[in-house]
Chimera marker file (.cmm) of the C-alpha trace (Angstrom):
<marker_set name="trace">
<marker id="1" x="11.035" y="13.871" z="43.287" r="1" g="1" b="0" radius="0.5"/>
<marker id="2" x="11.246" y="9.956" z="43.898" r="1" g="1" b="0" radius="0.5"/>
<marker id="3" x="7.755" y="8.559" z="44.419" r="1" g="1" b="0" radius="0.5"/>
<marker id="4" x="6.814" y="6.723" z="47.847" r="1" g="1" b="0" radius="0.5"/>
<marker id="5" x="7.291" y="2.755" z="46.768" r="1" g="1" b="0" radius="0.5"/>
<marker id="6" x="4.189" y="0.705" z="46.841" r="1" g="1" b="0" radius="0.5"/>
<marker id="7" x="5.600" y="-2.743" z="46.593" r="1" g="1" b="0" radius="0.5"/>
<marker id="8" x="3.773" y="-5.412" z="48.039" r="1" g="1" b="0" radius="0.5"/>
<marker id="9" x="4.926" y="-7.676" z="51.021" r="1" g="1" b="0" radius="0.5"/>
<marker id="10" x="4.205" y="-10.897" z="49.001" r="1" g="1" b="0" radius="0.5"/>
<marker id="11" x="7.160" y="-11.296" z="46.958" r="1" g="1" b="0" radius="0.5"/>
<marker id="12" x="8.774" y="-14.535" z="46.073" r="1" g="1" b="0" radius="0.5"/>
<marker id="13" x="12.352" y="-15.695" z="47.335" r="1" g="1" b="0" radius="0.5"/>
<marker id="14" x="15.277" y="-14.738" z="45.713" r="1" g="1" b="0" radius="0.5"/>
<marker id="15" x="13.905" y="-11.184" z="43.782" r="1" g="1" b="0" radius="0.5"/>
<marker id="16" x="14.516" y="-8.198" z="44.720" r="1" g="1" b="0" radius="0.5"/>
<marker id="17" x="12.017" y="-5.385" z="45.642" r="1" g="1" b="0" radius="0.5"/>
<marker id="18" x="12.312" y="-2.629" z="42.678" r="1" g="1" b="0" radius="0.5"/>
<marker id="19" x="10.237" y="0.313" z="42.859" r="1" g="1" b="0" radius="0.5"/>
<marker id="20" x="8.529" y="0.824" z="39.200" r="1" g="1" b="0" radius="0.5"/>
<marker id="21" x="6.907" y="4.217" z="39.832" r="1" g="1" b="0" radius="0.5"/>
<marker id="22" x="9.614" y="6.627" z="39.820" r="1" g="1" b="0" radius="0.5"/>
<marker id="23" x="8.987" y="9.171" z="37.402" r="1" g="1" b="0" radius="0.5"/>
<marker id="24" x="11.798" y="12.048" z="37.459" r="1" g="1" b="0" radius="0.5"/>
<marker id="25" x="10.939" y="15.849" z="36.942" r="1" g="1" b="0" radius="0.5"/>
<marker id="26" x="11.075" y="16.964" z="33.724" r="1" g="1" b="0" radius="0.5"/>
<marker id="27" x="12.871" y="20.841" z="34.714" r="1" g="1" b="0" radius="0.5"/>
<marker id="28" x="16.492" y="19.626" z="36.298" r="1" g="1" b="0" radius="0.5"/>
<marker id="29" x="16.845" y="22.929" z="38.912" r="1" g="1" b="0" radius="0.5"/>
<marker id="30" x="19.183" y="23.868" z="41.472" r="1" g="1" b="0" radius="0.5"/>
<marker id="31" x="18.021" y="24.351" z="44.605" r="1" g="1" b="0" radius="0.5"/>
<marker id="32" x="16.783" y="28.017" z="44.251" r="1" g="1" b="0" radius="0.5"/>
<marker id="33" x="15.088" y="27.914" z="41.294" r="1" g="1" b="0" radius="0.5"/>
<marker id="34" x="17.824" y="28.334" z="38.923" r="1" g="1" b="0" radius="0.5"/>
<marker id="35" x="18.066" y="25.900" z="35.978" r="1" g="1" b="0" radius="0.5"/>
<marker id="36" x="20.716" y="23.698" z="34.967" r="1" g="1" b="0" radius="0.5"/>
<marker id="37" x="22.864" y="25.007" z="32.373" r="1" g="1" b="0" radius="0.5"/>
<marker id="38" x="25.313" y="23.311" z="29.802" r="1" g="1" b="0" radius="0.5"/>
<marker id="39" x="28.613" y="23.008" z="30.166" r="1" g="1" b="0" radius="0.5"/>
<marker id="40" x="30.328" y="24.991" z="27.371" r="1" g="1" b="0" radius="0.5"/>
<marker id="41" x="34.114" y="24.591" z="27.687" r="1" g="1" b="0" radius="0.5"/>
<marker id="42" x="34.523" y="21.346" z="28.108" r="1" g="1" b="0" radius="0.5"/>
<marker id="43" x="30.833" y="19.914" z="25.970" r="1" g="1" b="0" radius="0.5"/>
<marker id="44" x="32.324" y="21.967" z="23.374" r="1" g="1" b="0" radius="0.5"/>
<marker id="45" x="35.820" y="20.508" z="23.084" r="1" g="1" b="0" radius="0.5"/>
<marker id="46" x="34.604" y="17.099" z="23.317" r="1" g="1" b="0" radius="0.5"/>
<marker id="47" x="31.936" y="17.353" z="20.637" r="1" g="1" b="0" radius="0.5"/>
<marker id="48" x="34.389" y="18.515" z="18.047" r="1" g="1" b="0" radius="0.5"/>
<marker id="49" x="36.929" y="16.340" z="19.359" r="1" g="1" b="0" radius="0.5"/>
<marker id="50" x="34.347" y="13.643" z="19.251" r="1" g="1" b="0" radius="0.5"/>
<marker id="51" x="32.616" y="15.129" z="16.152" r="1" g="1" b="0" radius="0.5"/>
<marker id="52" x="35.627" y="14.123" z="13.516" r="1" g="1" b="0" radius="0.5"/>
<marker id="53" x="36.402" y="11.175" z="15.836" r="1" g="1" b="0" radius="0.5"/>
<marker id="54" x="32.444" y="10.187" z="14.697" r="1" g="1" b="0" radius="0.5"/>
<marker id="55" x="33.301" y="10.935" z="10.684" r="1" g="1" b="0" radius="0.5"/>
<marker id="56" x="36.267" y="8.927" z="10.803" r="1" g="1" b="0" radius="0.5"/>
<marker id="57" x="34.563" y="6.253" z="12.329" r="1" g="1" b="0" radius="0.5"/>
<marker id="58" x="31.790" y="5.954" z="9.914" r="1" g="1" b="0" radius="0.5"/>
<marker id="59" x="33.888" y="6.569" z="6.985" r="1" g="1" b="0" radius="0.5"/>
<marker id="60" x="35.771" y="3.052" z="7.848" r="1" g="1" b="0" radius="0.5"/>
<marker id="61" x="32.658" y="0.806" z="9.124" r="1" g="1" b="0" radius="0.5"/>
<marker id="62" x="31.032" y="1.681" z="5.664" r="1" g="1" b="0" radius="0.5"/>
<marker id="63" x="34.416" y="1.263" z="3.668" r="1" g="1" b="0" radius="0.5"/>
<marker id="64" x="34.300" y="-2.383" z="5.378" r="1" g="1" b="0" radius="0.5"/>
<marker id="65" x="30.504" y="-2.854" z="4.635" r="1" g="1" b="0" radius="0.5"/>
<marker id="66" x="30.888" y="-1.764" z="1.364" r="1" g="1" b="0" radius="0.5"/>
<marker id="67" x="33.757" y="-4.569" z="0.903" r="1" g="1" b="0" radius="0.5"/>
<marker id="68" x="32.030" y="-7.240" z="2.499" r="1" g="1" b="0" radius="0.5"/>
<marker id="69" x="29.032" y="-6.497" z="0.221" r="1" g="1" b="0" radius="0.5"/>
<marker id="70" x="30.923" y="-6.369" z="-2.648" r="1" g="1" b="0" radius="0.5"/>
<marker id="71" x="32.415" y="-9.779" z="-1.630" r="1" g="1" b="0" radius="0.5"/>
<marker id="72" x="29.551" y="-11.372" z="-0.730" r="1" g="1" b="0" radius="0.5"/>
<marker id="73" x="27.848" y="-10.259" z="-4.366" r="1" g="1" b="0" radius="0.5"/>
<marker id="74" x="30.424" y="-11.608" z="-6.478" r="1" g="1" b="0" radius="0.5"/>
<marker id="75" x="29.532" y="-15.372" z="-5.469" r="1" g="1" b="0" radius="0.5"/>
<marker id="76" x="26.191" y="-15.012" z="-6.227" r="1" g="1" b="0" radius="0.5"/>
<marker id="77" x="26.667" y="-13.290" z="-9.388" r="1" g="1" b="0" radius="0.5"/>
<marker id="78" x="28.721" y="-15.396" z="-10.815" r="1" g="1" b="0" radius="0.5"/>
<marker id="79" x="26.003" y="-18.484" z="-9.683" r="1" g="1" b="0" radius="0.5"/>
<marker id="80" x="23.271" y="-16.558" z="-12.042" r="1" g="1" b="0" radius="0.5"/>
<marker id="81" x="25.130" y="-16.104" z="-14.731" r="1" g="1" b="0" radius="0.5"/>
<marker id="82" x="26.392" y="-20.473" z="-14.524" r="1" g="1" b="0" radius="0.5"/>
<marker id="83" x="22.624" y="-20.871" z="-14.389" r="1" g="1" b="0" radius="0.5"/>
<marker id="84" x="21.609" y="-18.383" z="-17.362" r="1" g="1" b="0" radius="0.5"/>
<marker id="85" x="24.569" y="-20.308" z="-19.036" r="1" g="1" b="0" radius="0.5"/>
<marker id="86" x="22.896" y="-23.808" z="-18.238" r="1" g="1" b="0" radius="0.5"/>
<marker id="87" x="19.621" y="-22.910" z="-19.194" r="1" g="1" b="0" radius="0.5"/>
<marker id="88" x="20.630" y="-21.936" z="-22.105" r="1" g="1" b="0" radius="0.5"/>
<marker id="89" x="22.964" y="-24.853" z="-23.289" r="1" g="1" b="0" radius="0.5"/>
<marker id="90" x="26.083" y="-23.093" z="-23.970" r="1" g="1" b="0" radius="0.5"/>
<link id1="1" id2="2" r="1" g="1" b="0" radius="0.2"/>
<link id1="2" id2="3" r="1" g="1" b="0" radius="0.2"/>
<link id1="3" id2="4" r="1" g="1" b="0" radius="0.2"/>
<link id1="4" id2="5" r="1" g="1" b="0" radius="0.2"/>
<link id1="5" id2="6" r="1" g="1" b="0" radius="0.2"/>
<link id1="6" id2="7" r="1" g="1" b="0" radius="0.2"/>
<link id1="7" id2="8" r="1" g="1" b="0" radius="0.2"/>
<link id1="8" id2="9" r="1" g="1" b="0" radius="0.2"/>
<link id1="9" id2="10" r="1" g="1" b="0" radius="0.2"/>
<link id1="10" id2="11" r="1" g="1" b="0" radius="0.2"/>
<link id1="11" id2="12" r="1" g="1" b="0" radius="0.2"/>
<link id1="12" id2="13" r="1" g="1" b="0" radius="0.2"/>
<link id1="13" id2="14" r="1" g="1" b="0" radius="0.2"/>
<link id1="14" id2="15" r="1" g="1" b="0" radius="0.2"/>
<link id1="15" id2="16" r="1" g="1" b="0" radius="0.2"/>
<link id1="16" id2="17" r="1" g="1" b="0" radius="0.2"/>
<link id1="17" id2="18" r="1" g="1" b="0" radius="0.2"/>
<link id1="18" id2="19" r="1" g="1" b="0" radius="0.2"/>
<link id1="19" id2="20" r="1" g="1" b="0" radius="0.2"/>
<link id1="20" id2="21" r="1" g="1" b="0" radius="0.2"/>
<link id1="21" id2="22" r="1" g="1" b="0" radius="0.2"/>
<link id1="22" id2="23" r="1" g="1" b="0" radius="0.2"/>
<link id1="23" id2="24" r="1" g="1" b="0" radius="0.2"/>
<link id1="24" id2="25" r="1" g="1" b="0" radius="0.2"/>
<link id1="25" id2="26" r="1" g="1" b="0" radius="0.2"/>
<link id1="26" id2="27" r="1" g="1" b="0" radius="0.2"/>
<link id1="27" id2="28" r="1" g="1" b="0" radius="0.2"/>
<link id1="28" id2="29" r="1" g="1" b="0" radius="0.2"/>
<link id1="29" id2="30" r="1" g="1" b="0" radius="0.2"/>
<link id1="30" id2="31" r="1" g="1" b="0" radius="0.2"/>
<link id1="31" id2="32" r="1" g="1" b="0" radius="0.2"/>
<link id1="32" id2="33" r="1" g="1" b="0" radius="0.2"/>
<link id1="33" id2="34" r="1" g="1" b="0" radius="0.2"/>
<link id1="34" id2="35" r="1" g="1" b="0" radius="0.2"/>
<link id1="35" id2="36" r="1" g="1" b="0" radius="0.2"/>
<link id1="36" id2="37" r="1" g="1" b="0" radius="0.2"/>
<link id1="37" id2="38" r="1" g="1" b="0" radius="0.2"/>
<link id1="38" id2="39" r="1" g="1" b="0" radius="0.2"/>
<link id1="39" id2="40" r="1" g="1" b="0" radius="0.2"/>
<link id1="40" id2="41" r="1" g="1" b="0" radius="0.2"/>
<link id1="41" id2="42" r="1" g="1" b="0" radius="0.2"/>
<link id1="42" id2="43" r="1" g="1" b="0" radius="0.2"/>
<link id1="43" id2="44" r="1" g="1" b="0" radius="0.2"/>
<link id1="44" id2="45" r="1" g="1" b="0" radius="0.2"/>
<link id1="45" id2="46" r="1" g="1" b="0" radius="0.2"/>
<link id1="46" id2="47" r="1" g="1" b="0" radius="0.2"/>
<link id1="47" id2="48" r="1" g="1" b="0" radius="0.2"/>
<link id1="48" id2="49" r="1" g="1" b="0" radius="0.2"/>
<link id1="49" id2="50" r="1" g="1" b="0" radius="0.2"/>
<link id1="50" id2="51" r="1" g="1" b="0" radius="0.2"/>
<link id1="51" id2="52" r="1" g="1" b="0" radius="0.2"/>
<link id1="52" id2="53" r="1" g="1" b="0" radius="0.2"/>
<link id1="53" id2="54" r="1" g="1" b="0" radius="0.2"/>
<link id1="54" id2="55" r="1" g="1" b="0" radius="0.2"/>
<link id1="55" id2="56" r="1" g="1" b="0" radius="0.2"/>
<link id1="56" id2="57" r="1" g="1" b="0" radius="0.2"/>
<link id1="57" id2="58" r="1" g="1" b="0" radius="0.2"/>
<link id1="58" id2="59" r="1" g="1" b="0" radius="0.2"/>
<link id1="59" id2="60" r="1" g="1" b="0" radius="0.2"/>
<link id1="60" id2="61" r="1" g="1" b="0" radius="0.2"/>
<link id1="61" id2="62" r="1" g="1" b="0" radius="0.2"/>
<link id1="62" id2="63" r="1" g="1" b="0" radius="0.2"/>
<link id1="63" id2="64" r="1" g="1" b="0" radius="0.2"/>
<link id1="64" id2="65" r="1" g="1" b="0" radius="0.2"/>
<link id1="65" id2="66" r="1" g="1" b="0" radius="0.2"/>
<link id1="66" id2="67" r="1" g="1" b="0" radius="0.2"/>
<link id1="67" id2="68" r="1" g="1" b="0" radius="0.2"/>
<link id1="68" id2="69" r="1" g="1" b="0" radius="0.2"/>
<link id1="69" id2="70" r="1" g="1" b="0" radius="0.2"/>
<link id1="70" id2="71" r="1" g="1" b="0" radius="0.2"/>
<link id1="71" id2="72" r="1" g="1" b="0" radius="0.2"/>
<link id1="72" id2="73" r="1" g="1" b="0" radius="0.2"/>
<link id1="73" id2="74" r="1" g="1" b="0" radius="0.2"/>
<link id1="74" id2="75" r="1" g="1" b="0" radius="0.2"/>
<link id1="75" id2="76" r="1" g="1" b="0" radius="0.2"/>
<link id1="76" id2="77" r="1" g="1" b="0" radius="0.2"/>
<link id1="77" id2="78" r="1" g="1" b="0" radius="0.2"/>
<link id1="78" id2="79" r="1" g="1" b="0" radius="0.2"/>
<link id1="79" id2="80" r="1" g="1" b="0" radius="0.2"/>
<link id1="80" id2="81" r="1" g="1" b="0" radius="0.2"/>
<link id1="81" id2="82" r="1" g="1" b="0" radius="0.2"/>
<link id1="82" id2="83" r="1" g="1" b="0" radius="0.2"/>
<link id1="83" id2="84" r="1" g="1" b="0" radius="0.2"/>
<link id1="84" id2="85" r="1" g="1" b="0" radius="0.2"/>
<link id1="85" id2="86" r="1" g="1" b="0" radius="0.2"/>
<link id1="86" id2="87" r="1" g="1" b="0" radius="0.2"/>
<link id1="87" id2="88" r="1" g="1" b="0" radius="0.2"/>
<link id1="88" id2="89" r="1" g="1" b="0" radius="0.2"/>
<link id1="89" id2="90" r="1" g="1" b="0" radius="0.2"/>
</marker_set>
């Protein structure tokens, strides 16, 4: 249940009023005191639709990371090893 607002009547021009002590309930019921269940059919479709959907997903944004790492190594590799080569005289 939503909290009465306590805002004060000396608020500057041009911002709204915003209420800061709502707080919701932490049991979600139905009026009659039964509780709010899950949705199977549908929650379940979607999460194993979504579930590979998620794999796939990862499995190509770490592919790419794992390129652009790889790329971004190979400069600075190959800088060491002109140094070690420099230092060394040969």
């Amino acid at each position: 249940m939503k909290s009465t607002p306590q805002v004060s009547q000396n608020r500057q021009a041009g911002f709204p009023l915003i209420d800061y002590n709502y707080q919701p309930t932490p049991d979600a019921k139905i009026s009659g005191g039964r509780s709010i269940s899950k949705p199977t059919g549908f929650h379940k479709l979607s999460s194993e639709f979504f579930g590979a959907e998620a794999y796939r997903d990862y499995v190509t944004n770490f592919s790419v990371f794992t390129v652009l790492g790889l790329i971004t190594a190979w400069p600075i590799m190959s800088m060491i090893i002109a140094v070690t080569r420099l230092l060394r005289n040969y």
